[in-house]
Structures are given as structure tokens and as C-alpha cells.
C-alpha positions as a Markdown table, in Angstrom:
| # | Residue | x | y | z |
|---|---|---|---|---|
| 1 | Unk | -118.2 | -57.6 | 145.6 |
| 2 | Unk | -116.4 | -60.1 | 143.5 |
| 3 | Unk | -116.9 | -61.1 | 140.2 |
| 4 | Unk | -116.5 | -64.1 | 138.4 |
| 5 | Unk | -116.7 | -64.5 | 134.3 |
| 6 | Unk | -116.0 | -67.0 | 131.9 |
| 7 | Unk | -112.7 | -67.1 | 130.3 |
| 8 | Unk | -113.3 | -67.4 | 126.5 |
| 9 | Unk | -110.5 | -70.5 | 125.3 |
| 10 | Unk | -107.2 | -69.5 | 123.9 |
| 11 | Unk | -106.8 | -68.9 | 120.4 |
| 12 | Unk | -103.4 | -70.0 | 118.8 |
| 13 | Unk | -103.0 | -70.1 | 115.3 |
| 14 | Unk | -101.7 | -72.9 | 113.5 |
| 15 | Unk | -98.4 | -73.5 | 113.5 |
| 16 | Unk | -95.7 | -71.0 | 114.4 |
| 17 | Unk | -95.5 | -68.7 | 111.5 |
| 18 | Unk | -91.8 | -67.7 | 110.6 |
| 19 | Unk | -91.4 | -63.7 | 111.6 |
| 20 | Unk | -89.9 | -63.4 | 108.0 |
| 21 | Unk | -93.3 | -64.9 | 106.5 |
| 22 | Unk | -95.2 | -61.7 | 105.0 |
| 23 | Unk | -99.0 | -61.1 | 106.3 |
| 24 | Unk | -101.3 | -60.5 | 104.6 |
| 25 | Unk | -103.1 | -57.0 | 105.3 |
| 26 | Unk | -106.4 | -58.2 | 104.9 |
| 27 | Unk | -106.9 | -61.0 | 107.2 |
| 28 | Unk | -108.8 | -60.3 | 110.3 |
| 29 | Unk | -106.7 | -61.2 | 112.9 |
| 30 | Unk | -104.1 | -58.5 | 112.0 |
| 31 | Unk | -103.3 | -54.9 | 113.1 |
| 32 | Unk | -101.5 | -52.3 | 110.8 |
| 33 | Unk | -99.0 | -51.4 | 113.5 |
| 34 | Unk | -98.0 | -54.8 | 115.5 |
| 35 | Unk | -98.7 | -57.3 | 112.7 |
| 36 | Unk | -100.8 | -60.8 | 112.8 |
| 37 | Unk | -102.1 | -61.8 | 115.7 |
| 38 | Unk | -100.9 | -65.0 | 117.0 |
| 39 | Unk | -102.7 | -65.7 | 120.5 |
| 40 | Unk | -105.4 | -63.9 | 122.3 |
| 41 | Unk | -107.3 | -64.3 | 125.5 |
| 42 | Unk | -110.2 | -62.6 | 125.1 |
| 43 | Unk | -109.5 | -59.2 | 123.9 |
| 44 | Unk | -106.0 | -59.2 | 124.8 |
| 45 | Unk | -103.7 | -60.2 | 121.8 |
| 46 | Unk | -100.2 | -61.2 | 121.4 |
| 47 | Unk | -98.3 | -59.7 | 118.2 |
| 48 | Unk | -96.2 | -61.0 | 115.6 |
| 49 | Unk | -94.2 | -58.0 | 116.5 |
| 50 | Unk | -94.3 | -58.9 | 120.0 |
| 51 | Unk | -91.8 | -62.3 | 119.0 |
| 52 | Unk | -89.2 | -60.6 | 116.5 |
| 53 | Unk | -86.7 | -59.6 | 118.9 |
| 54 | Unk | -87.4 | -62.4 | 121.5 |
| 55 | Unk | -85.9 | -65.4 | 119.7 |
| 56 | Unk | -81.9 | -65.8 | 120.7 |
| 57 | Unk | -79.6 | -65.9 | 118.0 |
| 58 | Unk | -77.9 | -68.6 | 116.6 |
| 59 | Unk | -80.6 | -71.3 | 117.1 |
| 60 | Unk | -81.7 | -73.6 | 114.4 |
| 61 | Unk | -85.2 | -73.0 | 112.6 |
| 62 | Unk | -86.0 | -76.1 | 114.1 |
| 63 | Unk | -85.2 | -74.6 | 117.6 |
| 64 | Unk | -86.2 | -71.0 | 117.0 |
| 65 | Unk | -90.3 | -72.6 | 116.4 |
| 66 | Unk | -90.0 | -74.3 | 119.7 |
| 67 | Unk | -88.3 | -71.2 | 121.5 |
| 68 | Unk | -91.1 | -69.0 | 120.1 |
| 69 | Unk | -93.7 | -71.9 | 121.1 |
| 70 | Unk | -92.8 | -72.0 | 124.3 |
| 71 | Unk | -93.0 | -68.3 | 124.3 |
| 72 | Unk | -96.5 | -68.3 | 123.2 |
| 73 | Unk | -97.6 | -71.0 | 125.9 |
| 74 | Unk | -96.1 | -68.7 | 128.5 |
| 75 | Unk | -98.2 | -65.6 | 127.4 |
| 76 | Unk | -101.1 | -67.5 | 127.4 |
| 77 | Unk | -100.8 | -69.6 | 130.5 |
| 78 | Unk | -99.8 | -65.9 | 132.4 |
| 79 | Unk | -102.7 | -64.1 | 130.5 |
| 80 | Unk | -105.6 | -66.2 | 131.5 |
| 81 | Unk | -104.2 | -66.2 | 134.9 |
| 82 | Unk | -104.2 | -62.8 | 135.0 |
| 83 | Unk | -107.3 | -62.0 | 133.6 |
| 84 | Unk | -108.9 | -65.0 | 136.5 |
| 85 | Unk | -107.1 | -62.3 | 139.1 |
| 86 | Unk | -108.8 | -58.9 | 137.4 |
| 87 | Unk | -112.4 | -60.6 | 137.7 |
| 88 | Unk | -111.7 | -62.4 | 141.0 |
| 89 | Unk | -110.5 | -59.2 | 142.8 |
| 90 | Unk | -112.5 | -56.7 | 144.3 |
| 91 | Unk | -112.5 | -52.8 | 143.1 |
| 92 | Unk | -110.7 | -52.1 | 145.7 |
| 93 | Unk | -108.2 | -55.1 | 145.3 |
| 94 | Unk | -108.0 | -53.9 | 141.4 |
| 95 | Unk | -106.9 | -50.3 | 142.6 |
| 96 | Unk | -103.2 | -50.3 | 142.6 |
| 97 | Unk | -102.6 | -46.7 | 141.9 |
| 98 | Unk | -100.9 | -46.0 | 144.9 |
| 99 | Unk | -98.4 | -48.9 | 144.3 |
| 100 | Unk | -97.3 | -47.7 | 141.1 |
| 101 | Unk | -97.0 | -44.3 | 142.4 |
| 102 | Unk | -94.3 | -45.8 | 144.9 |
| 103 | Unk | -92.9 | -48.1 | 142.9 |
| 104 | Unk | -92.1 | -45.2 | 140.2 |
| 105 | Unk | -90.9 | -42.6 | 143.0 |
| 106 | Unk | -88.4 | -45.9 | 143.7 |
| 107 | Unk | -87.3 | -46.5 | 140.5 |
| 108 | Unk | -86.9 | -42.7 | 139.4 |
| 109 | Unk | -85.2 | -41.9 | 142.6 |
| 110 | Unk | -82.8 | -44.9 | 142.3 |
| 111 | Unk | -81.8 | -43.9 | 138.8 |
| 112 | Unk | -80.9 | -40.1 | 140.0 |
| 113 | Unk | -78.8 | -41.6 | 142.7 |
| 114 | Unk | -77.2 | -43.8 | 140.3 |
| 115 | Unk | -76.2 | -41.2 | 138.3 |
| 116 | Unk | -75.2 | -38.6 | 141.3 |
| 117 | Unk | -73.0 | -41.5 | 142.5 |
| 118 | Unk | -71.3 | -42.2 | 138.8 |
| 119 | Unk | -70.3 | -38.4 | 138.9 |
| 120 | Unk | -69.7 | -37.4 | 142.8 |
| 121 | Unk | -68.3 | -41.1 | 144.1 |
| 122 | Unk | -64.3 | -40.8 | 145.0 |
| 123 | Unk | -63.3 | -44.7 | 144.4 |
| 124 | Unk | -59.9 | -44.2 | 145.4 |
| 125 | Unk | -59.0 | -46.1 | 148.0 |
| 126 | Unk | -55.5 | -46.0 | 149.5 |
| 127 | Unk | -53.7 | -48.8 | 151.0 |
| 128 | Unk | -53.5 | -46.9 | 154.3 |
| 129 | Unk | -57.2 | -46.6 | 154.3 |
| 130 | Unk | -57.7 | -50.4 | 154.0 |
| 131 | Unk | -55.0 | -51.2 | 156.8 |
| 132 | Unk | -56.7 | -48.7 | 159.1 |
| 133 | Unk | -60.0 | -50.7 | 158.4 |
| 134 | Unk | -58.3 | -53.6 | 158.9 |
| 135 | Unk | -57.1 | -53.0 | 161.6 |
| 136 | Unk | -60.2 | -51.6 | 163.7 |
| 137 | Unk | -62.0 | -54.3 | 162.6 |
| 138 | Unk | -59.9 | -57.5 | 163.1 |
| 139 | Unk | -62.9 | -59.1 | 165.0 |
| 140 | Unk | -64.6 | -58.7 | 161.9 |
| 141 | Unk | -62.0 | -60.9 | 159.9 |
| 142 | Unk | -61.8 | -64.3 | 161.2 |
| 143 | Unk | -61.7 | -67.0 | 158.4 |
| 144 | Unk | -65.0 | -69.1 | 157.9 |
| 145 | Unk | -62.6 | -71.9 | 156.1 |
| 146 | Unk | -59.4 | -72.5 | 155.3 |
| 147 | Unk | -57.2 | -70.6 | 153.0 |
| 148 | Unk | -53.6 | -71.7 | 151.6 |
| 149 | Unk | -50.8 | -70.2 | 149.4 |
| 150 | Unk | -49.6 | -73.3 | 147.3 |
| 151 | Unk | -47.5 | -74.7 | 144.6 |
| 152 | Unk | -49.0 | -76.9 | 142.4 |
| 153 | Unk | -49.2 | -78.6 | 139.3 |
| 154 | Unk | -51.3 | -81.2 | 137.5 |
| 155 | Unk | -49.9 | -83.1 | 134.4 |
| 156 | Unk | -50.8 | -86.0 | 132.2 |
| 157 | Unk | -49.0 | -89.4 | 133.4 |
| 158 | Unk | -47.7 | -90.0 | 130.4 |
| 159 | Unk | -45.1 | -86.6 | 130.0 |
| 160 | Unk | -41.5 | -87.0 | 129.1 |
| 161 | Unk | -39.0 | -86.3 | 132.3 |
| 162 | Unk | -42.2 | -86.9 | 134.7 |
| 163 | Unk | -39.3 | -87.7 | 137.3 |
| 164 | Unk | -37.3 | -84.4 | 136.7 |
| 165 | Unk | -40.5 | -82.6 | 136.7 |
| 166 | Unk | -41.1 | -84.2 | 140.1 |
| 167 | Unk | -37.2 | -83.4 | 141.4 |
| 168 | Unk | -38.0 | -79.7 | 140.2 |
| 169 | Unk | -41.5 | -79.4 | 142.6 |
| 170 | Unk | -39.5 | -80.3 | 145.6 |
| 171 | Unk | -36.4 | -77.8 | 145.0 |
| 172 | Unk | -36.4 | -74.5 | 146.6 |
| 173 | Unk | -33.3 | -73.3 | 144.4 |
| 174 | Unk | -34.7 | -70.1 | 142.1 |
| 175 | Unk | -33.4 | -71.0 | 139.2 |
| 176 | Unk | -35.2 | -74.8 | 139.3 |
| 177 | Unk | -38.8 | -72.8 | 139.8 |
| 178 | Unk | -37.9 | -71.0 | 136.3 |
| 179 | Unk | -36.7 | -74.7 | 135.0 |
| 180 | Unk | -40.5 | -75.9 | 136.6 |
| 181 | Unk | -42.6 | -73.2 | 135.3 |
| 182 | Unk | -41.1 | -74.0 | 131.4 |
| 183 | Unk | -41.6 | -77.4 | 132.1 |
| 184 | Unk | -45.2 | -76.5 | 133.2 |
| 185 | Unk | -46.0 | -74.4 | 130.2 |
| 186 | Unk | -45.2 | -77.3 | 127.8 |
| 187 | Unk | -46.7 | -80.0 | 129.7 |
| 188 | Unk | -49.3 | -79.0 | 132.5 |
| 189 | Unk | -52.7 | -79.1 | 132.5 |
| 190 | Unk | -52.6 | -76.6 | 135.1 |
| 191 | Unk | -50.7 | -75.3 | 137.7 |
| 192 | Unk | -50.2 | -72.7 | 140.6 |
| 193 | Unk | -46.7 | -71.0 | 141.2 |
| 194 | Unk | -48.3 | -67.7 | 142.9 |
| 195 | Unk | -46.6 | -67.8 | 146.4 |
| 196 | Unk | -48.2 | -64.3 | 147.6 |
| 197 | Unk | -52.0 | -65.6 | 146.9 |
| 198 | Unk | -54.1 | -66.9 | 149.0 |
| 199 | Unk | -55.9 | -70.1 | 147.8 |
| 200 | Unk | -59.6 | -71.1 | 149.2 |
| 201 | Unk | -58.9 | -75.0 | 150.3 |
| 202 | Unk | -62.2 | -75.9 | 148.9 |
| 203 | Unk | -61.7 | -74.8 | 145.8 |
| 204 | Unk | -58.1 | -76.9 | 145.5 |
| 205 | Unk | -60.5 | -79.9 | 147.0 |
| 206 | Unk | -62.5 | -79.4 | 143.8 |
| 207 | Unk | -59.1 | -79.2 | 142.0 |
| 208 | Unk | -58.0 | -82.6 | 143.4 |
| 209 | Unk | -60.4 | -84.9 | 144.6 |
| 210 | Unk | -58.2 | -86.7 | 146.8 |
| 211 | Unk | -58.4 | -83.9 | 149.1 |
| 212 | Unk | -60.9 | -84.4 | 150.3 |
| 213 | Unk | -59.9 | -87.3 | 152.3 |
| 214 | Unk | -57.0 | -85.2 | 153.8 |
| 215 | Unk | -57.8 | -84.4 | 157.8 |
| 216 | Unk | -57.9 | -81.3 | 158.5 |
| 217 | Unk | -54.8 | -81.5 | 160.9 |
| 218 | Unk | -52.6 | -82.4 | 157.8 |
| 219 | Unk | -52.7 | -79.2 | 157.1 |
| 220 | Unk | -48.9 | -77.7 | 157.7 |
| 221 | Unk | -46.8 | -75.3 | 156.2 |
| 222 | Unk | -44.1 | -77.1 | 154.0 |
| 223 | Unk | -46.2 | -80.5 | 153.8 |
| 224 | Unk | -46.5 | -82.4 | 150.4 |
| 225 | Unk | -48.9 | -84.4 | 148.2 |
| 226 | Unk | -48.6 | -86.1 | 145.0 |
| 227 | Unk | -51.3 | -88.0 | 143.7 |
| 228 | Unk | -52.4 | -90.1 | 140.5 |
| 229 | Unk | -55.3 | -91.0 | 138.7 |
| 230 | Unk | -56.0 | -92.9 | 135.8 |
| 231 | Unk | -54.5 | -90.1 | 133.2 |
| 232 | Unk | -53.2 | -87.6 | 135.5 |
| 233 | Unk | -50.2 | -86.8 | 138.5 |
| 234 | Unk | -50.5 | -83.9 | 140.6 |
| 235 | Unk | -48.4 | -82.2 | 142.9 |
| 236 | Unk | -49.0 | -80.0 | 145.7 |
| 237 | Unk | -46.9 | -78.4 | 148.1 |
| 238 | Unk | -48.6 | -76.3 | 151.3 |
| 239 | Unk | -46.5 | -73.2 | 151.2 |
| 240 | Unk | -48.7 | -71.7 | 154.5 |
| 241 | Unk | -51.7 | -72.3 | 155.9 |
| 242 | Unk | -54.4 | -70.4 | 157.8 |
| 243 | Unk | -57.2 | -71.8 | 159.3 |
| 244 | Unk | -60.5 | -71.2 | 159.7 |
| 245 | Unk | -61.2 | -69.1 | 162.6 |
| 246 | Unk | -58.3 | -67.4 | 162.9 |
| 247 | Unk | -57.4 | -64.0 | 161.4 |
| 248 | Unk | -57.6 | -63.7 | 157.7 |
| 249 | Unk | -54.4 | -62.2 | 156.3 |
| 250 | Unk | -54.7 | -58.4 | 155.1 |
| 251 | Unk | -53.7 | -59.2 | 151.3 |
| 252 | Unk | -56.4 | -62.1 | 151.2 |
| 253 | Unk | -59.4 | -59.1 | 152.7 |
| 254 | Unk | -57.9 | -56.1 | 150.6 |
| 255 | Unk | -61.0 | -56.4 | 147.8 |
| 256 | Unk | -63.4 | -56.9 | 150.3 |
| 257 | Unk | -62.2 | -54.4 | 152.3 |
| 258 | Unk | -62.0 | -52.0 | 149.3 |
| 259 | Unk | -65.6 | -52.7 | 148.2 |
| 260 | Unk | -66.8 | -52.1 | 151.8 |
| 261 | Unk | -65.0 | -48.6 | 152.4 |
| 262 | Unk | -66.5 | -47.8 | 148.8 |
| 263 | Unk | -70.3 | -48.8 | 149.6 |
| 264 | Unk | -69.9 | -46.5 | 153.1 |
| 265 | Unk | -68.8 | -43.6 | 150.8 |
| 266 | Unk | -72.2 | -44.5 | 148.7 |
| 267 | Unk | -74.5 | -44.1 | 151.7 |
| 268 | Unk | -72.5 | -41.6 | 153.0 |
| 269 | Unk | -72.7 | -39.2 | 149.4 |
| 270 | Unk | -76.5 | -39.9 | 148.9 |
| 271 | Unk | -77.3 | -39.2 | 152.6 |
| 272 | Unk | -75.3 | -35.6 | 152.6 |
| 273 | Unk | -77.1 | -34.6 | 149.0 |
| 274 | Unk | -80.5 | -35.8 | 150.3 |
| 275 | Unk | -79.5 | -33.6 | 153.1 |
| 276 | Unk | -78.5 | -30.7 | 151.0 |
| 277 | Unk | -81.6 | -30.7 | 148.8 |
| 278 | Unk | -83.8 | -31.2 | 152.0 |
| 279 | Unk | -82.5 | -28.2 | 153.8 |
| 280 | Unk | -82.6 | -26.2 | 150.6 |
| 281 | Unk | -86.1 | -26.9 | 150.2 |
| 282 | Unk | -86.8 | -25.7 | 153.6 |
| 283 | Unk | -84.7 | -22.7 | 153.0 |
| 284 | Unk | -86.7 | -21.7 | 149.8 |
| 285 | Unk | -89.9 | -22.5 | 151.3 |
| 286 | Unk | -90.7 | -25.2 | 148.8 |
| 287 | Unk | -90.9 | -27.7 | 151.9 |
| 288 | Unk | -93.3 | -27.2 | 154.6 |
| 289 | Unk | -94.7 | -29.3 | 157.1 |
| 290 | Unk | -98.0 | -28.8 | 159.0 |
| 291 | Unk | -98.4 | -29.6 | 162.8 |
């Protein structure tokens, strides 16, 4: 059967009291061990206590009343809700015993294979392992978008020896990418001289806007950009390129690859302990199951 009662009207005191602001012990509305009370809904109560610890640090007072405002809204606005639900529902709707029965076998079992996995878990993974992977799985590597390995750099317009700076992105003699990279640390607002890392064309797009109106088919190892804007000039040079659905390189995968190998050695640990305790229990007749 359901039940319906009235909600008595929320009671919030005043203005926001400051948490430092002694109580005082008399006053009704106060408990010895959580402090004033500050909202209620019915005979549920929120705490002076309840707000000490919720306010961020750093804010203004200003912006600490309004934090811990909004806070108190939110309590109330859940609470009356809530307490709508508990005389809405039926008794049988209210029981939720068995829920929280599950939900704690969950949680308690999750933590105990959290910690099993912190002491038991071999993370080592080789580089033979990960090319083995790699390499039974190549189906399972083909590249959703394109990736680069680049050289680039991004300075303000207004440098001294923009031109040589310029000369020294389109050499390919050693000792002018030393000359580049100097140049780069003085004057760049950023830059890119990693050859053996693979680059995510989006994210360059994001770098340089005026990617984005590059085709696709542009897209060649050894091609070259410079663009300006108002305050800026940029320089970028496509060392290689792979595209999107082909096969990703092996160096770009490797973490992914790693991570993978790692989460199979996870299931794999927690499924051969499970297994262990289960056929213990069995063993010591703590287990038994009824036909």
C-alpha cells in the first residue's frame, strides 16, 4: 500500500553562519556532538559539523558563504526528495537489504583483489612480449586517424634572424638542427624536434589552425608548411606519415600494448586465486553444494 504524508517546509537559519562563529550550547536547535543545526527536513538535520571540511580552500569569505549556500540548497532539495520517495514507496519497494548486501560483497571483494593485485601482479613487460602481441594481432592495429613524426616550430613574427631561423628548418645538416634547437630555446613559443615520435594530426590541427584546410592527400613525407598569423610564424615539416587505416607503427602502440598485456595478467591472477581459494574450500569441506 502506499503512503503519502506531508512534507513539513524547510528550515534554514538565517544567514550562513561562519564555521569559526562559537554556538551557543543552549539554543535548541543544537547537538553536543555535531554542533548547530543549520537545515532540517522534518527530523532529519544537517550539522554545522557536517560543512567544516566541505568548503575548498583558498576561496574568499565572500565565496566560501555562497559555496556553503549552495551546499545547504543541495541537501535540502535531495532531502525532501528523498523523504517524497520513503513515503511514496511501498514496504516492499523500501526493503533494500538485499542490495546492500550485494553491493557490500562488491565493494569488499573489489578492495581484496585490489590489494592481491598490488602484491602478486608482475608489471614487467619486455619488449619481446609487446612485439609478439604485436605481431599476432596486427588486424587489431589499424590507425583510426592519422599520425605524423614532424618538425616544427612556432615563433613570434617579430624575432631577430626570422630568415636564418627559416634557412635552419629547411637544412638537413646535424649540426644546423643543434644551431635550430638554440635558436628555438631563445625564441620559440613552441616547437617539436622529436623525429622518433609519433604525432596525432589532430592534435597539430589544434596546434595550427591552418591545418585544417590542408587535404588530406597533402599529406607526404618531406612536404613543408610555413604559415603566419597576425603575431606568429610557424613551420612545419612532415618527416613521415601514416594514415589512417593502415597499420600503426609498433613504437606509436607500445603503451597501449603494455597496458593491455598488463590488464590480461590482472584477470588472469584474480581468476587463478579465485580458483585456488574455491578448490580449497571444497577440499576442506567449507564449500558444499546441494543437488
Amino acid at each position: 500500500m502506499q503512503r503519502h504524508a506531508y512534507i513539513k517546509p524547510i528550515i534554514i537559519l538565517g544567514h550562513i553562519l561562519l564555521l569559526g562563529t562559537a554556538c551557543s550550547k543552549s539554543s535548541e536547535t543544537e547537538s553536543e556532538d555535531k554542533g548547530k543545526i543549520i537545515a532540517k527536513v522534518n527530523s532529519s538535520n544537517l550539522y554545522a559539523n557536517d560543512l567544516e571540511h566541505m568548503t575548498p580552500k583558498g576561496l574568499s569569505s565572500s565565496d566560501s558563504v555562497a559555496f556553503i549556500q549552495t551546499y545547504i540548497n543541495k541537501w535540502a532539495y535531495n532531502e525532501v526528495f528523498y523523504q517524497q520517495a520513503i513515503n511514496y514507496l511501498s514496504e516492499e519497494e523500501l526493503d533494500i537489504t538485499k542490495e546492500i548486501e550485494n553491493y557490500k560483497k562488491e565493494l569488499l571483494s573489489y578492495r581484496f583483489q585490489t590489494k592481491l593485485i598490488d602484491q602478486k601482479l608482475d608489471t614487467t613487460v619486455t619488449l619481446a612480449q609487446i612485439e609478439d602481441y604485436y605481431n599476432a594481432n596486427s588486424q587489431n592495429f589499424l590507425l583510426k586517424n592519422n599520425i605524423v613524426k614532424v618538425l616544427y616550430v612556432k615563433t613570434p613574427l617579430n624575432i631577430p634572424n626570422l630568415a636564418k631561423l627559416k634557412k635552419l628548418c629547411y637544412s638537413t645538416n646535424p649540426k644546423d638542427a643543434e644551431a635550430l634547437k638554440s635558436m628555438c630555446i631563445q625564441y620559440a613559443n613552441n616547437f617539436f624536434m622529436n623525429d622518433n615520435t609519433w604525432l596525432m594530426f589532430d592534435d597539430l590541427k589544434k596546434e595550427i589552425s591552418q591545418l585544417k584546410d590542408i587535404p588530406e592527400y597533402n599529406l607526404q613525407d618531406g612536404k613543408t608548411f610555413e604559415f603566419t598569423d597576425a603575431n606568429s610564424f610557424y613551420f612545419l615539416k612532415i618527416i613521415e606519415v601514416k594514415s589512417k587505416n593502415t597499420l600503426s607503427p609498433l613504437n606509436f602502440e607500445k603503451n597501449n600494448i603494455k597496458n593491455m598485456l598488463i590488464n590480461q595478467r590482472k584477470q588472469q591472477l584474480i581468476n587463478s586465486i579465485k580458483k585456488d581459494f574455491f578448490d580449497k574450500a571444497k577440499t576442506n569441506k567449507e564449500l558444499e553444494i546441494y543437488n
